[in-house]
MDAnalysis code that builds the backbone (N, CA, C; Angstrom):
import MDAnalysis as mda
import numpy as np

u = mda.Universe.empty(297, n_residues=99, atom_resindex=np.repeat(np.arange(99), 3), trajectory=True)
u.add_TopologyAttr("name", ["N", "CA", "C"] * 99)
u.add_TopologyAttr("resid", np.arange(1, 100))
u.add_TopologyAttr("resname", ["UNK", "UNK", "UNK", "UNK", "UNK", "UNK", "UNK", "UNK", "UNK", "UNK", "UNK", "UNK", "UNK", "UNK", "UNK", "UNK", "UNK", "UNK", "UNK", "UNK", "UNK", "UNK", "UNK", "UNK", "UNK", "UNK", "UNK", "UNK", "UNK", "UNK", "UNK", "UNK", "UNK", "UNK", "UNK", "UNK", "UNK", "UNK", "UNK", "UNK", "UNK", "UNK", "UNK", "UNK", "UNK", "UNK", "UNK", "UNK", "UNK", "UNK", "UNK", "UNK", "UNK", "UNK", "UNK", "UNK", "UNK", "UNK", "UNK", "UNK", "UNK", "UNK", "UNK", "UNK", "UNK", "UNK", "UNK", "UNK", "UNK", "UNK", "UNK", "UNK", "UNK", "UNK", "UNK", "UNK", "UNK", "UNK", "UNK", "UNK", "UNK", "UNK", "UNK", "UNK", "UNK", "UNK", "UNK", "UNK", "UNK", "UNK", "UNK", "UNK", "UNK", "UNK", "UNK", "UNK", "UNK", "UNK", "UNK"])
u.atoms.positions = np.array([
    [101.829, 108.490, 97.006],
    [101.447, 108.942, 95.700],
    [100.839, 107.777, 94.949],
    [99.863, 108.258, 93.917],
    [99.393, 107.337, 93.082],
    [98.909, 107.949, 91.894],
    [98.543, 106.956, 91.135],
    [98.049, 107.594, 89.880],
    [96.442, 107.394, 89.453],
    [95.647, 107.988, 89.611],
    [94.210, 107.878, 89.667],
    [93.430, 108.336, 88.452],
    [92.823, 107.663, 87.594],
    [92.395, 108.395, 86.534],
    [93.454, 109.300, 85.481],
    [94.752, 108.568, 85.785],
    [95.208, 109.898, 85.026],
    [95.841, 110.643, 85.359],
    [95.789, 110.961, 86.611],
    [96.441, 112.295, 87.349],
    [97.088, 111.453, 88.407],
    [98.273, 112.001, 89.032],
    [98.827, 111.866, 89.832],
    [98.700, 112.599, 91.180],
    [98.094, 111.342, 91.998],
    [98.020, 112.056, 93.805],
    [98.745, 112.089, 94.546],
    [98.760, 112.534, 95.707],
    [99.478, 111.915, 96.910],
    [98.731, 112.137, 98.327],
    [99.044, 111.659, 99.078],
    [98.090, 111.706, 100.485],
    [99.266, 111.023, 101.763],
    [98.860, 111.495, 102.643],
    [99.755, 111.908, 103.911],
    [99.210, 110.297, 104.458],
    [99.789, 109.701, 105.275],
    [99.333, 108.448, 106.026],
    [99.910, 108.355, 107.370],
    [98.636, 108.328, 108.283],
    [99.535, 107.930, 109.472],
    [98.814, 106.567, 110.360],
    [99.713, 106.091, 111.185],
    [99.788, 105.034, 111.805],
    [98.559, 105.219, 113.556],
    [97.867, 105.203, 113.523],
    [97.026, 105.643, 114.184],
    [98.203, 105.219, 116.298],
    [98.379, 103.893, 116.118],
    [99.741, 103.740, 117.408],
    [100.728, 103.400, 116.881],
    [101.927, 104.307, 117.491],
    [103.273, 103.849, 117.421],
    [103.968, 102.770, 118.618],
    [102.782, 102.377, 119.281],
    [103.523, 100.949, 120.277],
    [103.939, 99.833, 119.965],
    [105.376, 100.036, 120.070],
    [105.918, 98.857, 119.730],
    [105.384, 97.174, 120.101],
    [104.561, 96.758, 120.997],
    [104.161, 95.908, 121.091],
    [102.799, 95.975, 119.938],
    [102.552, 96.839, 118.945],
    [101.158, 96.823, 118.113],
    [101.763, 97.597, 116.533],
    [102.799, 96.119, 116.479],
    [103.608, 96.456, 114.942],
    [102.404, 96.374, 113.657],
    [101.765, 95.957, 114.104],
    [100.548, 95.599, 112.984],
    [99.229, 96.566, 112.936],
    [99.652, 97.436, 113.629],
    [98.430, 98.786, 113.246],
    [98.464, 98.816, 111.913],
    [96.901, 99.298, 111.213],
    [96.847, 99.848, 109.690],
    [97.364, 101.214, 110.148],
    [97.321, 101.547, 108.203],
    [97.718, 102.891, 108.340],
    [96.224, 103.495, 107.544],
    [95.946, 104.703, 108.355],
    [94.853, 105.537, 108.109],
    [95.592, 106.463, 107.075],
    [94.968, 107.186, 105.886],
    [94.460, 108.096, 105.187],
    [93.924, 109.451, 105.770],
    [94.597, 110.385, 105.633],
    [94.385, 111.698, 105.838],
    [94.353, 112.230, 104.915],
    [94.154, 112.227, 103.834],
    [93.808, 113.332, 102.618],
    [95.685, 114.152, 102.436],
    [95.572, 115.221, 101.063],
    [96.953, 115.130, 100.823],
    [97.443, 116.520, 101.748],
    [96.444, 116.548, 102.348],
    [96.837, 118.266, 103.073],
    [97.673, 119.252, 102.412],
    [98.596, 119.792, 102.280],
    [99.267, 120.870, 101.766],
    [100.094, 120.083, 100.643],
    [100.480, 118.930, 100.653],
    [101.340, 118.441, 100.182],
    [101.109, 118.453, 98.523],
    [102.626, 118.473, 97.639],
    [102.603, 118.425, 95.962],
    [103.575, 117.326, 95.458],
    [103.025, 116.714, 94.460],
    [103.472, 116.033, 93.762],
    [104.043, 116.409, 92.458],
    [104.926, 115.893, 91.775],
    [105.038, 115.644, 90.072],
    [106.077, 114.364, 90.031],
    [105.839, 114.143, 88.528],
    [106.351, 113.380, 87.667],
    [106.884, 113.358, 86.474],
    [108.002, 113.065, 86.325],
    [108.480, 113.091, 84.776],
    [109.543, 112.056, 84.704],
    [110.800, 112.843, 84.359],
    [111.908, 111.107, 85.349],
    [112.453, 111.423, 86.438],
    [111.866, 112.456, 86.859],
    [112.415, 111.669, 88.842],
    [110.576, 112.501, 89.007],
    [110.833, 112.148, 90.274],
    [109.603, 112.015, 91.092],
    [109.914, 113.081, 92.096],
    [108.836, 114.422, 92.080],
    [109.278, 115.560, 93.163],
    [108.101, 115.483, 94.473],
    [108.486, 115.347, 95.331],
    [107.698, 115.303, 96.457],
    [107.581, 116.916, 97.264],
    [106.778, 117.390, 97.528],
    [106.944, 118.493, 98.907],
    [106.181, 118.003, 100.029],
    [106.702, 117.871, 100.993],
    [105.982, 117.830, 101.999],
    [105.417, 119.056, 103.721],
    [105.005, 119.919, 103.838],
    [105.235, 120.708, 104.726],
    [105.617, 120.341, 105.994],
    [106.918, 120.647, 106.454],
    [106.929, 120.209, 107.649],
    [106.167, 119.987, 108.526],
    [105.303, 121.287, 108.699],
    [104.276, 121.293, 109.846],
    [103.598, 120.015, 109.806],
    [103.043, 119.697, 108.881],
    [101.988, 118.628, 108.865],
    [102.468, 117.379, 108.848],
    [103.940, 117.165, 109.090],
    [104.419, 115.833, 109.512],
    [104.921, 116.042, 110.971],
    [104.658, 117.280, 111.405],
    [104.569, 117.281, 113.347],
    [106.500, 117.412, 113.300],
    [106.821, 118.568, 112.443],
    [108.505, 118.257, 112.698],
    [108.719, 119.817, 113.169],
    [109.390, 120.195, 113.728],
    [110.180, 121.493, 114.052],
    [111.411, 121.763, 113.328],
    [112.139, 122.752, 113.417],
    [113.317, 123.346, 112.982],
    [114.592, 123.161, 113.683],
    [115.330, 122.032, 113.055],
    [116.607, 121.978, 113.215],
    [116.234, 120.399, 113.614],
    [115.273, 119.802, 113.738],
    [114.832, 118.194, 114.266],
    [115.311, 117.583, 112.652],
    [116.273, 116.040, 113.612],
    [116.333, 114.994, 112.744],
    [114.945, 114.060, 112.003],
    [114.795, 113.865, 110.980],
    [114.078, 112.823, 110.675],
    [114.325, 111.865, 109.634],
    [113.872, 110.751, 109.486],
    [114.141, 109.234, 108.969],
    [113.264, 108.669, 108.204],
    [113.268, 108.383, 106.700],
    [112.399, 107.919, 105.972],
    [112.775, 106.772, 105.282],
    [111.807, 106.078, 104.397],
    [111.965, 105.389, 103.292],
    [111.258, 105.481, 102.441],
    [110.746, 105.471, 101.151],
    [109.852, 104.976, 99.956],
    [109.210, 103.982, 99.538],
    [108.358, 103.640, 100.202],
    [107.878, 101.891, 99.368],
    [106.951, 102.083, 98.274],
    [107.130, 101.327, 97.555],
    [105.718, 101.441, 96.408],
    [104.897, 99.516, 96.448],
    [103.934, 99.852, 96.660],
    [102.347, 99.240, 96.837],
    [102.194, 98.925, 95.336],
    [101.343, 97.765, 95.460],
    [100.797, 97.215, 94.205],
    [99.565, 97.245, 94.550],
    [98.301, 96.956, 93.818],
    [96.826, 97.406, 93.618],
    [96.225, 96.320, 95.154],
    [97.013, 95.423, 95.786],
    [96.544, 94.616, 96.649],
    [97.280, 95.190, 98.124],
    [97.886, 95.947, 97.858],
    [98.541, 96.650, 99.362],
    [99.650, 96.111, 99.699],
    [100.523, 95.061, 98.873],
    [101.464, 94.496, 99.156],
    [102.994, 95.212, 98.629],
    [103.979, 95.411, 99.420],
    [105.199, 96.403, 99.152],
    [105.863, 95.763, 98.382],
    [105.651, 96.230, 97.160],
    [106.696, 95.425, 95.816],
    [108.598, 95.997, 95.823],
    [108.632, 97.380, 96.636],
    [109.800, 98.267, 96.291],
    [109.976, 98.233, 97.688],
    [111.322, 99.076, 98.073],
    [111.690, 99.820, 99.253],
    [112.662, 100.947, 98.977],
    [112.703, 101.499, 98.915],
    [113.631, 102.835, 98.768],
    [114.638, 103.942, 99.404],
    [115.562, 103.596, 100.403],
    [116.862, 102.729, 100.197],
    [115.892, 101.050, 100.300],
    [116.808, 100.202, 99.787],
    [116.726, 99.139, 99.975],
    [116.647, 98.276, 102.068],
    [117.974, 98.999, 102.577],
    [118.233, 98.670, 103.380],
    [119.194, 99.394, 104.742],
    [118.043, 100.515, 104.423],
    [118.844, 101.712, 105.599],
    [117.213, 102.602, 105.616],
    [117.010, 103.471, 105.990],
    [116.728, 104.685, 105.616],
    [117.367, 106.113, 105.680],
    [116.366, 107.295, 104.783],
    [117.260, 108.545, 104.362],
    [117.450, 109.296, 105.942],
    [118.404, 109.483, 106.105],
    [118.235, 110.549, 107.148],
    [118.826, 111.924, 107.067],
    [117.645, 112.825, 107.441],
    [118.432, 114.260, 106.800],
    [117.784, 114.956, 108.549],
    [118.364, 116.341, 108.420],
    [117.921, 117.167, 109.569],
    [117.051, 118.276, 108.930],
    [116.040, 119.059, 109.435],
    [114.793, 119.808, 108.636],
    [115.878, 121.048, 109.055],
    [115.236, 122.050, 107.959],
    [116.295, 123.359, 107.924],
    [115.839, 123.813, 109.037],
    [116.560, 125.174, 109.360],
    [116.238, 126.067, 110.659],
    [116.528, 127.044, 109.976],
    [116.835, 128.115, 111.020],
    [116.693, 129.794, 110.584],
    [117.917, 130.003, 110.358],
    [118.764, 128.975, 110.211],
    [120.289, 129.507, 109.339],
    [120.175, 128.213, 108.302],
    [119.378, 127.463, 107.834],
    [119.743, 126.952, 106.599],
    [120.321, 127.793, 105.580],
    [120.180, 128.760, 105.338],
    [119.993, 128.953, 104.111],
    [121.630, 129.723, 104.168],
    [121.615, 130.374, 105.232],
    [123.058, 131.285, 105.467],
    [124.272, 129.951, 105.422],
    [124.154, 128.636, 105.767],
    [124.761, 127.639, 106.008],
    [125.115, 127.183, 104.687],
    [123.950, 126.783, 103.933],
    [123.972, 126.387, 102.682],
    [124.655, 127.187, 101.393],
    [124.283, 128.601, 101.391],
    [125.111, 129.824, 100.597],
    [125.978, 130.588, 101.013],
    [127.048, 130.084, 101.279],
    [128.294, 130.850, 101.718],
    [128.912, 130.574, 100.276],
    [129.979, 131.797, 100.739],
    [130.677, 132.056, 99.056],
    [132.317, 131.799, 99.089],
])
């Protein structure tokens, strides 16, 4: 995400190789595809699964960094772990609302 003119973007990024011997790949720009942003005091992200290549009921692992105008990571978000959650499946929701 960023803030451009005013408005607030966001755009998908991926790492063109994940080989561990080629830690220093850039990261390419794909435009924001499906994805939504806002802002106020917290920060809402959506991201569609599909378009981060995840399936239903698969673990995945993130963090947050925020960039300064020179590309350099001023933040990290956990500090020193990342989030790990599992993507819903076709009983999230029966899982989640029980009474």
């Amino acid at each position: 995400m960023r803030h451009d003119l005013g408005r607030l973007t966001g755009a998908f990024w991926d790492r063109p190789s994940t080989k561990p011997e080629r830690p220093g790949d850039p990261w390419v720009e794909r435009g924001p595809g499906g994805a939504t942003v806002a802002v106020g005091s917290v920060l809402e992200i959506a991201l569609p699964l599909k378009e981060l290549g995840l399936t239903d009921g698969r673990p995945v692992a993130f963090f947050l960094a925020v960039y300064d105008d020179s590309g350099a990571e001023v933040e990290r978000h956990p500090e020193h772990r990342l989030i790990e959650v599992v993507t819903p499946d076709e009983l999230f929701e029966a899982r989640a609302w029980r009474a």
